[in-house]
C-alpha positions in Angstrom: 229.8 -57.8 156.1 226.3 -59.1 156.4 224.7 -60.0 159.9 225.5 -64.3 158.7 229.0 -63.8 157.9 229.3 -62.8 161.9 227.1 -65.3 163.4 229.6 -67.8 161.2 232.9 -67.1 162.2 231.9 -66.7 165.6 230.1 -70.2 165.7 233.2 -71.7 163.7 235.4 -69.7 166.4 233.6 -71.8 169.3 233.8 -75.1 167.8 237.8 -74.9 167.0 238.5 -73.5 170.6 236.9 -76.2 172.0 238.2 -78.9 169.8 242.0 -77.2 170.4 242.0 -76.8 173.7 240.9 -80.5 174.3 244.0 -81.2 171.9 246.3 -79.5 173.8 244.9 -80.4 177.8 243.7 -84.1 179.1 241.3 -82.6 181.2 237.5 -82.4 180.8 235.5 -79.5 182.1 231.4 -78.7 182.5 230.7 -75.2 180.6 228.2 -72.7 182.5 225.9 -72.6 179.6 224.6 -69.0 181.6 227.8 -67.3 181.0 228.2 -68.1 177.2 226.9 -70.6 174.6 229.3 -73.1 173.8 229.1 -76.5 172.2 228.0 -78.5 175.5 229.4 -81.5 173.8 232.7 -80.3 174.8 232.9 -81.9 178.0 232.7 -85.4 176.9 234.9 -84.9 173.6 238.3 -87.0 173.5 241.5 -85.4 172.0 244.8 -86.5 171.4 246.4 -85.2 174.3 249.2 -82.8 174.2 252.4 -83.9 175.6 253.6 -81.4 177.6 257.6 -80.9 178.0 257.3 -80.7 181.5 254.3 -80.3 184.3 254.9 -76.1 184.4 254.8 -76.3 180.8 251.8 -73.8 179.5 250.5 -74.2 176.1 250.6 -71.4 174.0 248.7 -70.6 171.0 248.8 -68.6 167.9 245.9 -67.2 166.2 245.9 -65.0 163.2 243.4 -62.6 161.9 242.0 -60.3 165.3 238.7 -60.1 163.0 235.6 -61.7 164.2 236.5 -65.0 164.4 240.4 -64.7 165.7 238.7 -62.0 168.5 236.4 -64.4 169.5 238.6 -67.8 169.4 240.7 -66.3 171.8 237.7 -65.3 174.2 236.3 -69.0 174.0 240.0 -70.8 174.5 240.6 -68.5 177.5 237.1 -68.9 179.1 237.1 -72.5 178.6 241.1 -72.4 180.2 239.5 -70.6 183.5 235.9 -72.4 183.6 237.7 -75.3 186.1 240.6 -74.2 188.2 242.5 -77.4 187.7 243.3 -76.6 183.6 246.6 -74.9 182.8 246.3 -71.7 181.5 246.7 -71.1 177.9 249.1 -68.2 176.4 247.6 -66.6 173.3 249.5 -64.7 171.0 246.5 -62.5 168.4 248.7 -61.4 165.2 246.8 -58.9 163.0 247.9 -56.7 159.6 246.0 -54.0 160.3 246.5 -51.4 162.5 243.1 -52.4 164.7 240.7 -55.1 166.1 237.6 -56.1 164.0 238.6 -56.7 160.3 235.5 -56.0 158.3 233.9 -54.6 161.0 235.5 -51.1 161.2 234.2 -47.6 160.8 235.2 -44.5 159.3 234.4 -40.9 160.3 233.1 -38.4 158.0 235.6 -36.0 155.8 238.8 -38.0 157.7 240.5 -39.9 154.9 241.0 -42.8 156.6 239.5 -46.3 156.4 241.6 -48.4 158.4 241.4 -46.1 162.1 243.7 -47.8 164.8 242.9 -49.1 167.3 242.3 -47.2 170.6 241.2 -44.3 168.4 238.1 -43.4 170.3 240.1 -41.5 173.0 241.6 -39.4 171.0 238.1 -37.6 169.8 235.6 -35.8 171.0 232.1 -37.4 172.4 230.0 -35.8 169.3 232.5 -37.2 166.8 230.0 -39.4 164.4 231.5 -42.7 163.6 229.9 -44.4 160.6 230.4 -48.5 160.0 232.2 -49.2 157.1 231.9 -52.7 156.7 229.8 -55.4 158.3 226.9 -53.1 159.5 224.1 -55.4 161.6 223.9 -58.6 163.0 221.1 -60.3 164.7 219.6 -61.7 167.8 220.3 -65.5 166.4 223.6 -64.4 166.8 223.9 -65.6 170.5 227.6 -64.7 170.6 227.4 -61.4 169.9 224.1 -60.6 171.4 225.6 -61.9 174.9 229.1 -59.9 174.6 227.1 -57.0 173.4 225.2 -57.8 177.4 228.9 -58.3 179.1 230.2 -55.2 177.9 227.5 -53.2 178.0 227.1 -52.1 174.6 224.0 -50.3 173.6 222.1 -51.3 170.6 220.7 -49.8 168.2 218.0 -51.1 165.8 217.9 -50.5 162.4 220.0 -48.5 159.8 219.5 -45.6 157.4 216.4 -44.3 155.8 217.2 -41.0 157.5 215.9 -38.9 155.0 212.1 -40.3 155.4 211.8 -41.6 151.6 210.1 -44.9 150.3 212.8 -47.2 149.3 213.0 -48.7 145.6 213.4 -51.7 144.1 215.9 -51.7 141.4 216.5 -53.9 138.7 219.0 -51.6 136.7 216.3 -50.6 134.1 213.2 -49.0 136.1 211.7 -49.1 139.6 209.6 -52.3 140.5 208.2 -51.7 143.8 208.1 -48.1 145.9 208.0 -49.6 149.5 206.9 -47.2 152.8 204.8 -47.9 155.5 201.2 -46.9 154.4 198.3 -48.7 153.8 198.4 -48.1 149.8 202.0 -49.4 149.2 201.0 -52.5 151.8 198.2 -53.1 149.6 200.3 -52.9 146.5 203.1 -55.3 147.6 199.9 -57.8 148.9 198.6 -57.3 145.1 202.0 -58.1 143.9 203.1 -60.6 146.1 200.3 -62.5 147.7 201.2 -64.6 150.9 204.6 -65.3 149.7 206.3 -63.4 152.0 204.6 -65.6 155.3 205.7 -68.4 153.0 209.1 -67.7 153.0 209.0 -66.4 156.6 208.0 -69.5 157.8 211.0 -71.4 156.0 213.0 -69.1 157.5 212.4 -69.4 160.4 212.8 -73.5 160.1 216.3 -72.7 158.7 217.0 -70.4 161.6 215.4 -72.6 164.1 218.1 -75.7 162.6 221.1 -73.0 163.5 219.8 -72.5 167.3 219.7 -76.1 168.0 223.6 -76.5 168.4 223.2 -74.4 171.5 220.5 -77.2 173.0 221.4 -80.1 174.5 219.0 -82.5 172.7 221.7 -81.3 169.5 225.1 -81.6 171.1 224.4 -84.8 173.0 224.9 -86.3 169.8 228.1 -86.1 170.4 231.0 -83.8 168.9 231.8 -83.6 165.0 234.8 -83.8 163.3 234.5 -81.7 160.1 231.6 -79.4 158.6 230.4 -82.1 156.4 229.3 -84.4 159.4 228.3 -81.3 161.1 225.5 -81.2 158.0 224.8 -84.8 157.8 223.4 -84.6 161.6 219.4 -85.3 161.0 217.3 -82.1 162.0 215.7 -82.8 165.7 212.6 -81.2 165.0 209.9 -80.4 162.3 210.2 -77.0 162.8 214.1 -76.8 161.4 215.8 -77.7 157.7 218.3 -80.2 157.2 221.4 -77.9 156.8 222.8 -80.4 154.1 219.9 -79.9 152.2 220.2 -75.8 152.7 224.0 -76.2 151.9 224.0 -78.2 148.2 221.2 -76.4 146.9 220.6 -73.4 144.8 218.4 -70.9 146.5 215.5 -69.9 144.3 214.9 -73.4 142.0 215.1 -75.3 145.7 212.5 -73.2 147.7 210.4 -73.4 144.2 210.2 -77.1 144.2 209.1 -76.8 148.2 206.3 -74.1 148.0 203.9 -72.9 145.6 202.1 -69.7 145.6 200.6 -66.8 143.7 203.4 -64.2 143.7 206.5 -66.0 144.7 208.6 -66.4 142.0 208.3 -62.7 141.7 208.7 -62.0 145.5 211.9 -64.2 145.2 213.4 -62.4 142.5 212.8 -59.1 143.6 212.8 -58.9 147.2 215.2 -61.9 147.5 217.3 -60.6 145.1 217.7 -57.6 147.2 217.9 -59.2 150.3 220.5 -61.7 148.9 222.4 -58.7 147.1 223.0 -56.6 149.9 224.2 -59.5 152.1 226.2 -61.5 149.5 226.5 -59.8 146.3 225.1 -62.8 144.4 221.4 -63.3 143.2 218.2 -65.8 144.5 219.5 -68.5 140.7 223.3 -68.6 142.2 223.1 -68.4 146.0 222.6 -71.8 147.9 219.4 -71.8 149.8 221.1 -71.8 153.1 222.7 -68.2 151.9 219.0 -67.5 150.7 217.5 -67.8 153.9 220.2 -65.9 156.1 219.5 -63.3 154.0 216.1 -63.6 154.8 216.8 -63.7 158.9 218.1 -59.6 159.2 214.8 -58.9 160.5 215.4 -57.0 163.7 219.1 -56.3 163.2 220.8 -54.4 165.1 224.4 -51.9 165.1 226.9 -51.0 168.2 226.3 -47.4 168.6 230.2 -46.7 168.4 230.9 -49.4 165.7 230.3 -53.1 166.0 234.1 -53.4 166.0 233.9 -52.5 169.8 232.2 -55.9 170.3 235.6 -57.7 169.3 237.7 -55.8 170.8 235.9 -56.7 174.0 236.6 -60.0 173.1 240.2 -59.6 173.6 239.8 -57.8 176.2 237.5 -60.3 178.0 240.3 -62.8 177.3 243.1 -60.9 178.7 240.9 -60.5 182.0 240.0 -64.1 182.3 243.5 -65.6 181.2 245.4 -63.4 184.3 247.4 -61.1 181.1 248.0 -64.1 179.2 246.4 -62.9 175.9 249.0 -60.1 173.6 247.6 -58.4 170.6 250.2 -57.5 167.8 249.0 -55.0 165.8 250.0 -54.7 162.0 251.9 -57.6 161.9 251.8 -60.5 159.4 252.9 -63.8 159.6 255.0 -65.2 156.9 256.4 -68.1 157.6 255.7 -71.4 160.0 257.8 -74.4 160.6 256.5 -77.7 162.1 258.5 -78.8 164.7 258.9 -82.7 165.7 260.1 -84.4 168.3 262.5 -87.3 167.4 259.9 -89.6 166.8 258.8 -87.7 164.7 255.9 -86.6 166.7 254.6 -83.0 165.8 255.4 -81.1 168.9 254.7 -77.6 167.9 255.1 -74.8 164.8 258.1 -71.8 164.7 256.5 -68.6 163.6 257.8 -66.2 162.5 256.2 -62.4 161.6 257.3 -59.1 159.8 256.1 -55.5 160.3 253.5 -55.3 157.7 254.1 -51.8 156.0 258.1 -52.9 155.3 257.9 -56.6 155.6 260.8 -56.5 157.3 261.4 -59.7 160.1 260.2 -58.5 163.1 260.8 -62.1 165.1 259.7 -65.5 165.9 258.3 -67.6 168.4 257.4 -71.0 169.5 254.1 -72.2 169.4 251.9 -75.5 170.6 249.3 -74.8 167.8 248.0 -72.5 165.4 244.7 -71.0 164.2 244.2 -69.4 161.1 241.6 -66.7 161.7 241.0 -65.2 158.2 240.3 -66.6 155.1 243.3 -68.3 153.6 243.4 -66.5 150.2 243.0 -62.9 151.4 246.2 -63.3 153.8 248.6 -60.9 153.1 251.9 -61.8 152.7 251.0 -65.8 152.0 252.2 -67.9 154.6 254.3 -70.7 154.2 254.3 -73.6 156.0 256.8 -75.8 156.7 256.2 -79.4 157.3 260.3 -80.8 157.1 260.4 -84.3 156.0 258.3 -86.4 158.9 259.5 -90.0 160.0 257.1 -92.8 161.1 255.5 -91.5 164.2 256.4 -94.3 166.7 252.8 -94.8 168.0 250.5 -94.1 165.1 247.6 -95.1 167.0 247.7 -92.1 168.7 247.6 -90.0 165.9 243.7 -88.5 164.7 243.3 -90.4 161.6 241.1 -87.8 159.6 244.7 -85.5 159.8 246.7 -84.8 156.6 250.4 -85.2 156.9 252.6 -83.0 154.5 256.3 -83.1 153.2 258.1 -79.9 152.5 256.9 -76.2 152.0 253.1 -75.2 151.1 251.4 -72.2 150.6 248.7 -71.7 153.3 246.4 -72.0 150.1 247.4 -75.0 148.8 246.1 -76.4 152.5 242.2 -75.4 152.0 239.7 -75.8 148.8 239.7 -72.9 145.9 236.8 -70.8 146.4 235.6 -67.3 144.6 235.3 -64.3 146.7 232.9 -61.3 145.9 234.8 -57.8 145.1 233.1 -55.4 146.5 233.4 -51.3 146.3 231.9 -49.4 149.2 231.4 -46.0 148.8 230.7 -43.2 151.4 229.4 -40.2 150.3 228.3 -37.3 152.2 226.0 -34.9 150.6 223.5 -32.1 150.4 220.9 -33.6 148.3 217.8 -34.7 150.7 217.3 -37.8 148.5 218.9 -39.3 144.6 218.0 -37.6 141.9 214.4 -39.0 140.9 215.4 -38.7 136.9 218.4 -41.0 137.4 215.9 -43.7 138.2 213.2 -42.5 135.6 210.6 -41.0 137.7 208.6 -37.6 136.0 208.9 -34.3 137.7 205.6 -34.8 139.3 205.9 -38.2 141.2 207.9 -39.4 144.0 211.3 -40.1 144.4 212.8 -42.7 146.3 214.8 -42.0 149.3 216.6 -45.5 149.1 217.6 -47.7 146.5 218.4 -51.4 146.6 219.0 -53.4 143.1 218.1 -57.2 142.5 220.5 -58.8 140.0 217.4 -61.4 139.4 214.8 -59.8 138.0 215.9 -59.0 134.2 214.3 -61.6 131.5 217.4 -62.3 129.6 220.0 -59.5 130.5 222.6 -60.0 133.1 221.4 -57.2 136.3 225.2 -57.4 137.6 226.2 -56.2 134.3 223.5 -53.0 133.8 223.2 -52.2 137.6 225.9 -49.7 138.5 225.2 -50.4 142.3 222.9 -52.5 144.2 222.6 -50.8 147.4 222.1 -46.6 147.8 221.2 -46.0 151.9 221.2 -43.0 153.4 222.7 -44.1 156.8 222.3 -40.9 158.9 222.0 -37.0 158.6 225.4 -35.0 160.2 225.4 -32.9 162.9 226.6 -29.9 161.1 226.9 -25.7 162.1 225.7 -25.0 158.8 223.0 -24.2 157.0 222.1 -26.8 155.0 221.6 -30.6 156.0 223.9 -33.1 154.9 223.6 -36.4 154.4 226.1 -39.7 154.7 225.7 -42.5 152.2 226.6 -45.2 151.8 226.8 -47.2 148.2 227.4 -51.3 146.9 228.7 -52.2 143.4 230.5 -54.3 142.5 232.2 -51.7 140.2 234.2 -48.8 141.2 231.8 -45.5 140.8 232.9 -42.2 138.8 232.3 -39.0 140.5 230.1 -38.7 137.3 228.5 -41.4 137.9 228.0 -40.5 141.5 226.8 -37.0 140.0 224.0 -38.3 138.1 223.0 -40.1 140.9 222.8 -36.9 143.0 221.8 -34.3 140.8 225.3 -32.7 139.9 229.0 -33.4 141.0 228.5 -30.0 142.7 226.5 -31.7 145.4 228.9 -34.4 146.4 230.5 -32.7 149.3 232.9 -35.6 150.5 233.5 -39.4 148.9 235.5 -42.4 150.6 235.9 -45.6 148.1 237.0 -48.8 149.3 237.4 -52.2 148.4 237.1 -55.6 149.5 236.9 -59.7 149.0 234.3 -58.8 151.8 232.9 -62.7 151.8 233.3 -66.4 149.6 230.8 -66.2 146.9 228.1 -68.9 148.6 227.2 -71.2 145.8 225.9 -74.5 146.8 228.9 -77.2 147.9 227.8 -80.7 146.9 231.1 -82.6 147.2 232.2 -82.5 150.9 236.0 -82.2 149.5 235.1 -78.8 149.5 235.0 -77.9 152.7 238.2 -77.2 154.8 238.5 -79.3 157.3 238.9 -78.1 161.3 242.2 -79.4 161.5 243.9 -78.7 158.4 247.4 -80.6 159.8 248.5 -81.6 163.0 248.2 -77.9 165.7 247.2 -75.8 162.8 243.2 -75.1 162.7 
């Protein structure tokens, strides 16, 4: 997962705690905008209020998915349930299929077949065990989330990743090298020759588009009151010149969008080839297909940084936060999936609350059920595994519809959880991890002569073939050698780590390294890693917060 898709969920995990909790309490509260950045807005927003059965009565909540956004919805609802001593508490029930905390974000360790490790893992190895990230690798310092956590649990940071093995990297479009790319003076001067100013052009946009994102954390932003849904989230005017209107970002393709905007010597080229990488490794997509808000968070990974010990610590400190602040009121379940949810009314026919009930994920087998005030889905409705179904009965008139949110869909009978949000296309991805001896890719594989340089790094661009389709002819668009192994041996080996969006052959893999015989270890797995981000220009499709009444 790229450094966005982590700075979203955790922004879309803040803005659904908020607006649930204020659904479920009558209170207000003033958030200490020192401790953690939360919509301020939240103070002033007014909720339905939740009815409780009695005055002990504590909500509780389910969330699903203990990935990056389920992690962190749990921290925010239990920080803003202690923030004022006179709020009820809130019990939170986290229910996860996998065997760990983090979702995307997980690591693997080198020559142990195993890509899902469980959670807790980390005392039951040895201090120079090397843990490699699997998944979502980076994120950045616009992520104010995850930078602060990072602070409250004292994680150490680490900048960058790969490029152990000191070679330039390559741009790749599939059929030769266009660009070798180091840090002396000659290949500077070659990318100014090639490229011009364009790249302080397209810094300075993104930055703009970066600078619209940080304003939800100011006041001058959020004391325009809350919003309801994503598409008045994107209407809201930008509050300075130096930030993009996100609806502009959002229903616009990337490359012809920025194009129209800015002219310069170089650009189209700098677009298709260095923003086709940069959009490639993050999304899987190309500059002609991605919308220009996806463009320019691809743009933004300058100065990303990685959890030495795996990013995934960073969520499970979530939980773990939660827990502390919610007195023991926050319970993980591990490998568990939820399969099936019934709405429960009152008889009015108010909604009062959802049954759950959850299997052991390896045998499906019913493992219980429980009652619940609300419900937040935490993962992305077509990925969840088994489908859930949800329940609505057969609802009577609600004796005081004017207490009822109006911008809430009512439902008769059973649904699939995806019939409740908009279609969307996800990217399959294959990421491999290979460890071997070779000190950098075989430089004939890429069409360099015995006598010139190899690269030590390899990313492709799927934009910058005239006529030919680059996802088609590139076998992979990202080859980075993350780190060299601490080995007793006598050779040095390498761990790296490849993109495609096909599976790749141990003879493929052989070419790329000079012979099968150098491939010492390989670990293939695949993903829907992220929604393919083409631009959205009817708000229909968008899911909305609040996709029925208590389910988020």
């Amino acid at each position: 997962m790229p450094p966005s898709r982590l700075l979203q969920h955790t922004a879309v995990a803040v803005f659904l705690s908020i607006a649930l909790y204020f659904y479920l309490t009558t209170n207000t509260f003033t958030p200490d905008t020192e401790q953690l950045y939360i919509h301020e807005s939240a103070s002033r927003v007014s909720q339905v209020p939740f009815r409780p059965t009695s005055p002990e009565h504590i909500p509780k909540v389910a969330i699903i998915g203990a990935g990056a956004a389920g992690s962190s919805a749990a921290f925010f609802l239990s920080h803003l349930s202690s923030s004022v001593s006179t709020l009820p508490p809130v019990d939170i029930t986290v229910y996860e299929r996998r065997p760990y905390v983090g979702g995307r974000s997980t690591v693997i360790i080198p020559f142990i077949n195993n890509d899902e490790l469980p959670q807790g893992f980390e005392s039951t190895i040895a201090d120079d065990v090397e843990l490699v990230e699997l998944g979502a690798s980076i994120f950045v310092e616009a992520n104010r989330n995850l930078w602060k956590i990072s602070d409250v649990l004292g994680l150490e940071r680490i900048e960058g990743l790969g490029g152990e093995n000191g070679g330039k990297t390559a741009i790749w479009n599939g059929r030769e090298v266009l660009l070798m790319m180091g840090g002396s003076w000659i290949d500077k001067a070659k990318a100014l020759w090639r490229y011009g100013v364009s790249p302080l052009r397209v810094d300075s946009y993104t930055a703009k588009a970066v600078n619209g994102f940080l304003a939800v954390y100011k006041s001058a932003f959020t004391s325009l009151g809350p919003f309801p849904s994503i598409p008045s989230f994107l209407q809201r005017p930008p509050l300075s010149d130096d930030s993009l209107p996100f609806s502009d970002l959002v229903s616009n393709t990337f490359y012809p969008w920025f194009t129209s905007k800015v002219s310069s010597f170089g650009l189209s080229t700098y677009l298709k080839e260095i923003g086709g990488v940069a959009c490639g490794v993050n999304y899987g997509t190309g500059v002609n297909v991605i919308s220009a808000l996806g463009g320019f968070v691809s743009f933004a990974a300058n100065g990303a940084v990685h959890i030495k010990g795996g990013n995934r610590l960073m969520f499970s400190g979530f939980l773990e936060k939660a827990n502390e602040l919610s007195g023991g009121r926050v319970k993980l379940e591990l490998e568990t999936a939820v399969s099936y949810a019934k709405q429960l009314r009152d008889e009015r026919g108010d909604v009062i609350g959802w049954n759950v009930s959850y299997t052991d994920y390896a045998t499906g087998r019913l493992r219980g059920y429980d009652i619940y005030d609300a419900i937040v889905l935490a993962s992305p409705m077509q990925l969840l595994e088994p489908m859930i179904t949800f329940d609505f009965g057969s609802p009577s008139s609600p004796s005081s519809p004017s207490e009822k949110p109006s911008s809430v869909r009512t439902y008769d009978g059973a649904h699939k959880g995806i019939d409740l949000v908009p279609k969307m296309n996800f990217v399959h991805l294959h990421v491999t991890m290979v460890v071997t001896n070779a000190t950098r890719p075989d430089k004939k594989y890429f069409g360099f002569k015995d006598n010139e340089e190899g690269p030590g790094g390899v990313y492709g661009t799927f934009d910058a073939l005239d006529g030919e389709d680059a996802r088609e002819i590139l076998d992979f668009h990202s080859l980075n050698y993350l780190k060299r192994l601490n080995t007793t041996g006598t050779e040095d080996l390498f761990i790296v780590k490849f993109f495609s969006l096909r599976a790749l052959s141990k003879e493929k893999l052989g070419e790329v390294f000079g012979g099968v015989e150098n491939l010492i270890w390989v670990l293939r797995k695949e993903w829907n890693v992220y929604a393919e981000l083409t631009p959205v220009t009817n708000s229909k499709d968008f899911a909305d917060f609040r996709l029925a009444e208590r389910l988020y």
